[in-house]
N, C-alpha and C positions, 0 to 999 in steps of 0.2 A: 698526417698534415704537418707542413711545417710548421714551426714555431718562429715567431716572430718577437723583439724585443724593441723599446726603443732608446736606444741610445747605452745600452750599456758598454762599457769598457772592452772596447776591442782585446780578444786574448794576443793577437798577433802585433804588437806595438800600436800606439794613437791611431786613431781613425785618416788620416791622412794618409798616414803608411799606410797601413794594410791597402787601402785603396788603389795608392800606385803600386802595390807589387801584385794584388791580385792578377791570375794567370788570366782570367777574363775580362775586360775590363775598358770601360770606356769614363775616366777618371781627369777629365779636363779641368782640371778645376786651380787654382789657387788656395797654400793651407789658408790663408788670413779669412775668406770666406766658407771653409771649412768651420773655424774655431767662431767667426760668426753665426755661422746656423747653430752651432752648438750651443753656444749663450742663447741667441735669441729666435731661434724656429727648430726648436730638439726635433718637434713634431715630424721636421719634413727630413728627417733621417733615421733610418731602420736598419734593422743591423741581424745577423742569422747565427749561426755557428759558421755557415758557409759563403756568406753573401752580404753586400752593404749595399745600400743605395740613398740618394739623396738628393731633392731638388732646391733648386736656387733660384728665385722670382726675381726675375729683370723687366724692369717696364712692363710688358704688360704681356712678356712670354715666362714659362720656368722651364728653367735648363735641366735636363735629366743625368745624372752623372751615377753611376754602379762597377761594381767589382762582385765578380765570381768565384770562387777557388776550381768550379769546372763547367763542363757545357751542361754535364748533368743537372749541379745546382742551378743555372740558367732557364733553363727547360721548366725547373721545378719552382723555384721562386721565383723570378722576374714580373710575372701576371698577379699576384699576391700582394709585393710588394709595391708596386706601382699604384693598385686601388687603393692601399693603406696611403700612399704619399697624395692622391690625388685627394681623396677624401680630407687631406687637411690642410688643403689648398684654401684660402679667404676670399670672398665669392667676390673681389675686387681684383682677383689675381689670375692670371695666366690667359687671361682674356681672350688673347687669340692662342693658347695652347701650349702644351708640353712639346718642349725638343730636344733633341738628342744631339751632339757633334761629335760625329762618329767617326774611328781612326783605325777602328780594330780591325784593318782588312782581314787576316787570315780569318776571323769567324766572322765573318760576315755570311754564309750560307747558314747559319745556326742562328744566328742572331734576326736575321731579316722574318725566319719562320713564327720567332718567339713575336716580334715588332707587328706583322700580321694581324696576328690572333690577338694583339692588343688595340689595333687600330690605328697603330701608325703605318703612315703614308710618306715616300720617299718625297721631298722637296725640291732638291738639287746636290747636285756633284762641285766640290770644290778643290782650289789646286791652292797652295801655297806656294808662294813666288819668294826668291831671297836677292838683297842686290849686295854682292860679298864687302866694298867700298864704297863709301857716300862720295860723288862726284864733287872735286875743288873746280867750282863754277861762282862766278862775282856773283853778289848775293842780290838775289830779285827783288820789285818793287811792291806792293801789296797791290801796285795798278798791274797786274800777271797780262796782263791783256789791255789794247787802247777800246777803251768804254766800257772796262770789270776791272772791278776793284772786289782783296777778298779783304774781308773786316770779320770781327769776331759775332760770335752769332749771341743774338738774343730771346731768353726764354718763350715769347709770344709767339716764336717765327719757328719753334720745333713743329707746327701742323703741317706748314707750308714744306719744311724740308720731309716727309714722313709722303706729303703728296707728289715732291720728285721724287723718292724712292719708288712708289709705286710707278710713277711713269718710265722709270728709267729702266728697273726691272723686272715689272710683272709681278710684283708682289705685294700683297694687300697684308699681310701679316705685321708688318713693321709700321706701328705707329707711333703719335708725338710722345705717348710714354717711352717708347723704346730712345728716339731721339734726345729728352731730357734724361733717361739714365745712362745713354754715352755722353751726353757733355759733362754728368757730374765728374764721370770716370775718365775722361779722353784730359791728356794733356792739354791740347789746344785744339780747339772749332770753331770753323769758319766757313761764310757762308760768301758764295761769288756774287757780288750784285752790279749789275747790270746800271752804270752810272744815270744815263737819262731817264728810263722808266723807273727806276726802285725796284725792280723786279728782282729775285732772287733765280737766280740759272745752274746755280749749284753749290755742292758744297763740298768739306774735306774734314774728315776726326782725326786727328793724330795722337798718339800713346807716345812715350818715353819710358823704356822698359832695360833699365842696365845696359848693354852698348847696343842697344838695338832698337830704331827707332823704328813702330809701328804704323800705317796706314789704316787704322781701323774702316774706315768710311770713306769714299769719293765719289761721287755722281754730277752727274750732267743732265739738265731736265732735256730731254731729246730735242726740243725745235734747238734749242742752242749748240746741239753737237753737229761734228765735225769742221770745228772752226775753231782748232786747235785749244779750248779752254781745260780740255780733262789734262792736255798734257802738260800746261802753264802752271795748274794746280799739284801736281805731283812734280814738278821741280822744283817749287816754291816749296813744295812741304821736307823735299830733298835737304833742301839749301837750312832747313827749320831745326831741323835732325843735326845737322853739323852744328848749329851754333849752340844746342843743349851737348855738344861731346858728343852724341852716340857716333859711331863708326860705319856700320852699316844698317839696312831695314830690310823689312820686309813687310809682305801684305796678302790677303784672302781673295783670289778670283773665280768664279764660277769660269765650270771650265768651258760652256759652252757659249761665252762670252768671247771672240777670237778677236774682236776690235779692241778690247780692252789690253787683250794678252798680247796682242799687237807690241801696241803701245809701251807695256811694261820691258817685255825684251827689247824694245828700241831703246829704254833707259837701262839695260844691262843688269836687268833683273832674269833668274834663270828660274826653274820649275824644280819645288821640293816635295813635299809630302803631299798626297793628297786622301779626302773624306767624303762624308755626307753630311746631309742637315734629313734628319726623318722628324715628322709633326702629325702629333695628337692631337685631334680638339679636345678641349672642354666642353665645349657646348654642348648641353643635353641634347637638343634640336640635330645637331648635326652627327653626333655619334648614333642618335636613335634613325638618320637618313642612312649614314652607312651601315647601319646592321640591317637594315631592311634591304640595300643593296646586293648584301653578300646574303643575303637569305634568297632573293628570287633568284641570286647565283647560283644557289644549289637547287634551285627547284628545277629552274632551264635547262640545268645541263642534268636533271637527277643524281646529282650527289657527287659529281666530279668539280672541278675546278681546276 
């Protein structure tokens, strides 16, 4: 059985390095929240001869980040280590579950098998979009639109923005916690409102990240799309990016999202890397629904799958 430690002195340089060099390795992470969990959540970092792993609580998901030295150790710790981080998880955390942002194409047949047998379930397919220069365009009004105005959003109205996300994209996982941990982190957030009603119709997160200005977040509550408001927002946040210096951005689109990717190449944005998002629950309830799934799976088929 492996042996498991936590948090001692990586032999192969600081825990950050070995991380990124590790041959297997899904290691998204920033060192500053590295050397954060070190100080203040050792717990949710383990470490092998062969193997590290470590989760990162964001609003109300934790982000799964690990390194291998091979497929073997993968196969062999991965399931080990993941119980050890889930178990000291604080039962205020991860709420709607463990994920993964996954980039490691080439192991991806090895990794999916392990991901299975743990209980993660694929989410969605994402594409990274780059736009090489920020367009010199006169610089837009915060009225983007005649009767939307975008203004800066305020902490009360993170539920409301967390319920367009779910309308916009079929996703119930992303809630007001997640929205108030990107405004603490997002350079600038803003929410579209709709001048006569009050109503909020969408919104926009923007990062400032050395010359490269991010679109973390943009949506459109659907009755209000197609009436050009998603693309008024991501000009304005264009025109946002030049006047903090960055040079160019980019931004994360689901790739089976084609209106959106539309849109993006109509602003001269091209297609880079792309991943996954794979998700765990937490919930007793709901892991104990899927093991009984995959259990009358084997019974139905007698032992195949």
């Amino acid at each position: 059985m492996t042996q498991m430690r936590r948090l001692d002195v990586p032999k192969k340089g600081d825990l950050f390095e070995r991380g990124r060099a590790s041959p297997v390795r899904c290691f998204d992470v920033e060192r500053e929240e590295v050397d954060s969990l070190q100080r203040e959540r050792s717990e949710l970092i383990v470490t092998s001869e062969t193997a590290l792993m470590l989760l990162s609580p964001k609003g109300s998901r934790a982000w799964l980040c690990y390194g291998f030295d091979s497929i073997e150790a993968l196969r062999r710790e991965f399931h080990p280590m993941l119980d050890s981080l889930a178990g000291s998880l604080k039962a205020d955390e991860a709420t709607t579950g463990i994920f993964l942002w996954y980039t490691d194409q080439p192991n991806r047949p090895y990794i999916e098998q392990v991901l299975s047998e743990c209980f993660f379930a694929l989410q969605y397919e994402w594409m990274e979009m780059d736009l090489a220069a920020l367009p010199e365009e006169p610089a837009p009004s915060d009225q983007v639109e005649p009767g939307f105005i975008l203004r800066p959003v305020a902490p009360s109205e993170y539920e409301s923005i967390a319920v367009i996300d779910v309308a916009a994209f079929a996703d119930d996982t992303w809630q007001a916690a997640d929205f108030a941990e990107t405004a603490r982190r997002a350079s600038e957030m803003r929410v579209l409102e709709e001048r006569n009603s009050g109503r909020i119709a969408g919104y926009v997160g923007l990062v400032a990240e050395g010359g490269t200005g991010k679109v973390a977040f943009l949506a459109v509550q659907p009755e209000f799309q197609r009436r050009g408001l998603g693309e008024a927002m991501l000009r304005w946040s264009l025109h946002w990016f030049r006047r903090q210096g960055m040079r160019r951005a980019k931004l994360i689109v689901r790739v089976d999202n084609a209106a959106a990717i539309a849109l993006y190449r109509k602003l001269g944005f091209v297609p880079g890397r792309r991943g996954l998002v794979y998700r765990r629950p937490t919930s007793k309830q709901e892991l104990d629904e899927m093991a009984a799934k995959r259990k009358g799976t084997y019974i139905k088929f007698g032992g195949w799958r």
